[in-house]
C-alpha positions as a Markdown table, in Angstrom:
| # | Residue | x | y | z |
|---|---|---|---|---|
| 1 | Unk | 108.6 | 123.0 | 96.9 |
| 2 | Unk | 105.9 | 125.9 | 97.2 |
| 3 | Unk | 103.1 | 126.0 | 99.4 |
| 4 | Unk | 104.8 | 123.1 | 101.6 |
| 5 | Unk | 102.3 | 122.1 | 104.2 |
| 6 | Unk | 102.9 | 119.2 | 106.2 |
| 7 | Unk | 100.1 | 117.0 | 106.9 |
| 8 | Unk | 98.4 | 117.2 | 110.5 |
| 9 | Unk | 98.2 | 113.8 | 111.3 |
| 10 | Unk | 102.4 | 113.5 | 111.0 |
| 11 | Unk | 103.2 | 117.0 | 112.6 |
| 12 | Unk | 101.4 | 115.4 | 115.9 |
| 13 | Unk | 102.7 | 112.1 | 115.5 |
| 14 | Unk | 106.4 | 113.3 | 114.8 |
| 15 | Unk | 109.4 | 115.4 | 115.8 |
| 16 | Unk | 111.0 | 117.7 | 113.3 |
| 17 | Unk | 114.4 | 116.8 | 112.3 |
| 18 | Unk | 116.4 | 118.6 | 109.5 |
| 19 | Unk | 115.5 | 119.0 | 105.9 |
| 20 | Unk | 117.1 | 117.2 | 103.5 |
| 21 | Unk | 117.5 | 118.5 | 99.7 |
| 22 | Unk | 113.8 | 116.9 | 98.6 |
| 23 | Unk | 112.7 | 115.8 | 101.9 |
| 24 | Unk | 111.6 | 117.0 | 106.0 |
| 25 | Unk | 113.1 | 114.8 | 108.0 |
| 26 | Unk | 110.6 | 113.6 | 111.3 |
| 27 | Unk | 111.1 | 111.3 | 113.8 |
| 28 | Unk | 108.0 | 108.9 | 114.6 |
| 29 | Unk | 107.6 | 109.3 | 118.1 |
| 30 | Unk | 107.3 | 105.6 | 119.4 |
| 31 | Unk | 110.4 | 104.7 | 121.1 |
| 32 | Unk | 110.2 | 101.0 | 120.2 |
| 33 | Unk | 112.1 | 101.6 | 116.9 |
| 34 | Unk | 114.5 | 104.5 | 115.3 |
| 35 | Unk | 112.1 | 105.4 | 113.3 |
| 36 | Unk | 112.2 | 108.3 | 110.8 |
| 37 | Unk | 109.7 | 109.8 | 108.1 |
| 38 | Unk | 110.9 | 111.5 | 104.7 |
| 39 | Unk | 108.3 | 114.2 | 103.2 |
| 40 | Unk | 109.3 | 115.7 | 100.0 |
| 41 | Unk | 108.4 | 119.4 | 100.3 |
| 42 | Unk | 106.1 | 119.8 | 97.6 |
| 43 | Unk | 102.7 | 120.6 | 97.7 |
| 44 | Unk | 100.0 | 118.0 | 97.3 |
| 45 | Unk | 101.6 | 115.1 | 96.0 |
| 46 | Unk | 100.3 | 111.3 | 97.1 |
| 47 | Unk | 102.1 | 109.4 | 94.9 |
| 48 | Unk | 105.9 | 109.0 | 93.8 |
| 49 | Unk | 105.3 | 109.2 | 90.2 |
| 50 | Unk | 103.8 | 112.2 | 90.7 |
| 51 | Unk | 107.5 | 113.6 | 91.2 |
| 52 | Unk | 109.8 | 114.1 | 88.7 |
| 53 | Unk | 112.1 | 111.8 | 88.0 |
| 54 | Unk | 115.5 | 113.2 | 89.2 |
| 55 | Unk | 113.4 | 113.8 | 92.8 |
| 56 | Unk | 112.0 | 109.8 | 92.5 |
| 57 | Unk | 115.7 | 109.4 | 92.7 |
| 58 | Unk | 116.7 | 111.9 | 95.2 |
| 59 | Unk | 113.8 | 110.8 | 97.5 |
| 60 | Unk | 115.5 | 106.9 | 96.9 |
| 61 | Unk | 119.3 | 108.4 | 97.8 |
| 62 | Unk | 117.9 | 109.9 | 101.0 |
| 63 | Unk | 115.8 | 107.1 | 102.0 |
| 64 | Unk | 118.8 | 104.7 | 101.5 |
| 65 | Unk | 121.1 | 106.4 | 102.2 |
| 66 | Unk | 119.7 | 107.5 | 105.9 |
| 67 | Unk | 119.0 | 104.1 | 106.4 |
| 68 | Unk | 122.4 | 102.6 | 105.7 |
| 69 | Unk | 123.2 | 105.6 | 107.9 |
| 70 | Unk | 120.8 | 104.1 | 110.7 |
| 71 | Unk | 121.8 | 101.2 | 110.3 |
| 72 | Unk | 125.6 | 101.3 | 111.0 |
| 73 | Unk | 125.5 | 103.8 | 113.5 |
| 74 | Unk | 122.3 | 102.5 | 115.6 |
| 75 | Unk | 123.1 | 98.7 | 115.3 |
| 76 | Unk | 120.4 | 97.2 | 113.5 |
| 77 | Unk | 119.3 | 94.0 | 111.9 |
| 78 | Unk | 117.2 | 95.0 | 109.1 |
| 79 | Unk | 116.0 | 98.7 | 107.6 |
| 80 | Unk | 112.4 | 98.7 | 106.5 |
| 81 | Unk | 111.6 | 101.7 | 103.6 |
| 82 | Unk | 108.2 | 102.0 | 102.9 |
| 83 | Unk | 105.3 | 104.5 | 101.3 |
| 84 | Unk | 101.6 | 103.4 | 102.4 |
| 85 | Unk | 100.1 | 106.5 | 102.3 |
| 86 | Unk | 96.5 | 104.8 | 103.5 |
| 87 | Unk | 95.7 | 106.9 | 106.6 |
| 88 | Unk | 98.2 | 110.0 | 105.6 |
| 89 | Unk | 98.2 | 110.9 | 102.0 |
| 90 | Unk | 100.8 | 113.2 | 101.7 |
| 91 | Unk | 103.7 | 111.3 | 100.0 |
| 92 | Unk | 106.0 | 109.9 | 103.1 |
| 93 | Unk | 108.4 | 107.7 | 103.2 |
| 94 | Unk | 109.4 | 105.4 | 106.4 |
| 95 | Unk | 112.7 | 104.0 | 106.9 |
| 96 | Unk | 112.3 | 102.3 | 110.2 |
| 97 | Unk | 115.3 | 100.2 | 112.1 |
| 98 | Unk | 114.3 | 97.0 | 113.1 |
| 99 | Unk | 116.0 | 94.4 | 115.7 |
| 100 | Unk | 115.5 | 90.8 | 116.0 |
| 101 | Unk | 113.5 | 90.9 | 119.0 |
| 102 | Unk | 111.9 | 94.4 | 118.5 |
| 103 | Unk | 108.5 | 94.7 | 119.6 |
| 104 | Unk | 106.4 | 93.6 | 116.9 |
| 105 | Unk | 109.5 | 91.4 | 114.9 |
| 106 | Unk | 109.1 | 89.8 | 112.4 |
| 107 | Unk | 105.9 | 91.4 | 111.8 |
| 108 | Unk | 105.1 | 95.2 | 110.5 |
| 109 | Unk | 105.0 | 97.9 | 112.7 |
| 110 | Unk | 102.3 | 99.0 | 111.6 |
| 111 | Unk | 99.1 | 98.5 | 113.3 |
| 112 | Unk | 101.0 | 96.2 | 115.7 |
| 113 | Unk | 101.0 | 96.7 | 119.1 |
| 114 | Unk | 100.8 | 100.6 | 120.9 |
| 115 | Unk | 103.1 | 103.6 | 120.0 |
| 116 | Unk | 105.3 | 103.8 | 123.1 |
| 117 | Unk | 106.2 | 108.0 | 123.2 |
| 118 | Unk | 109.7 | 108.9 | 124.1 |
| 119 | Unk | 110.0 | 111.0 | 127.3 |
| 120 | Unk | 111.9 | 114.3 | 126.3 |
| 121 | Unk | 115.8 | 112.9 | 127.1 |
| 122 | Unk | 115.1 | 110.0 | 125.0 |
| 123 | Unk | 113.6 | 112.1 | 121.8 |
| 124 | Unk | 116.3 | 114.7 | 122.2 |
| 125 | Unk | 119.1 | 111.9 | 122.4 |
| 126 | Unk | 118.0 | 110.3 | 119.2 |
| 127 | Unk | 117.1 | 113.3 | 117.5 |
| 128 | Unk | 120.5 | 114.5 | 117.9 |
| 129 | Unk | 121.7 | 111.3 | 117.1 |
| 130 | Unk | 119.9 | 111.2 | 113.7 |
| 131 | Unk | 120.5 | 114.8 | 113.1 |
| 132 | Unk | 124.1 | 114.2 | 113.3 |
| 133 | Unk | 123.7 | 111.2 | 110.7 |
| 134 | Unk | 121.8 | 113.8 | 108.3 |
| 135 | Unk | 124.4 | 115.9 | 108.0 |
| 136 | Unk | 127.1 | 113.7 | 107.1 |
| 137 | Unk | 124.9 | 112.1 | 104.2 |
| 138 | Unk | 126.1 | 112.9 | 100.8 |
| 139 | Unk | 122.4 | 113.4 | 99.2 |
C-alpha cells in the first residue's frame, strides 16, 4: 500500500469515506443511487489479478460485505458489484444500490442518463450513513 495515489478522475467525481483494511472507501456523487467506490491502496494496479490472492479475497469481503450492509440498511432491491476500469484504470470496485424504479432501472448506470450531485445535507447524511455501516463490517 506504498505510494497510494488515488486517481484524478475519482477524487473529483467522489467523496471520501473511510478506509477499509485493502480498500478507500468513496461515495459517487450522483444522488440517484447509494453508490460507493472500493480502491485498494496499492500503487498502480488495473487489474484484480494483479493482487495477491488473500487481497482478491479481502477486496470480495468488503465489496460484499458493504453491499449486504447497503442493502439491509438503505432498503434496496438489488446490489450491483462491478470493476470496468475503461475510463479510470486504477483498480475500483462499484457496489451500487439499485431500486425498481431507480433512474436508469433495469438498465446500467453507467452511461445512462446525467449524474445528479447531492447538495451538501444530502452527501453528509449518506456519508454518515455509510460510514456508520463501515464500521460495523467485520472485514
Amino acid at each position: 500500500m506504498i505510494n497510494f495515489e488515488l486517481d484524478e478522475r475519482l477524487a473529483a467525481d467522489t467523496f471520501p469515506i473511510a478506509d477499509l483494511p485493502l480498500s478507500r472507501a468513496l461515495l459517487m456523487n450522483d444522488a440517484r443511487y447509494p453508490w460507493v467506490i472500493l480502491v485498494p491502496r496499492h500503487a498502480s494496479i488495473s487489474e484484480v489479478f494483479e493482487l495477491s490472492a488473500d487481497d482478491q479475497q479481502q477486496l470480495w469481503r468488503e465489496a460484499t460485505q458493504l453491499g449486504d450492509a447497503m442493502k439491509t440498511a438503505l432498503g434496496g432491491d438489488k446490489v450491483n458489484i462491478a470493476s470496468l476500469g475503461n475510463v479510470v484504470s486504477q483498480l475500483h470496485v462499484h457496489v451500487v444500490l439499485r431500486h425498481h424504479g431507480d433512474a436508469t432501472w433495469p438498465a446500467p448506470v453507467w452511461g445512462n442518463g446525467s449524474p445528479e450531485p447531492y447538495d451538501l445535507d444530502g452527501q453528509a447524511q449518506l456519508r454518515d450513513q455509510l460510514l456508520a455501516l463501515i464500521h460495523g463490517l467485520n472485514v
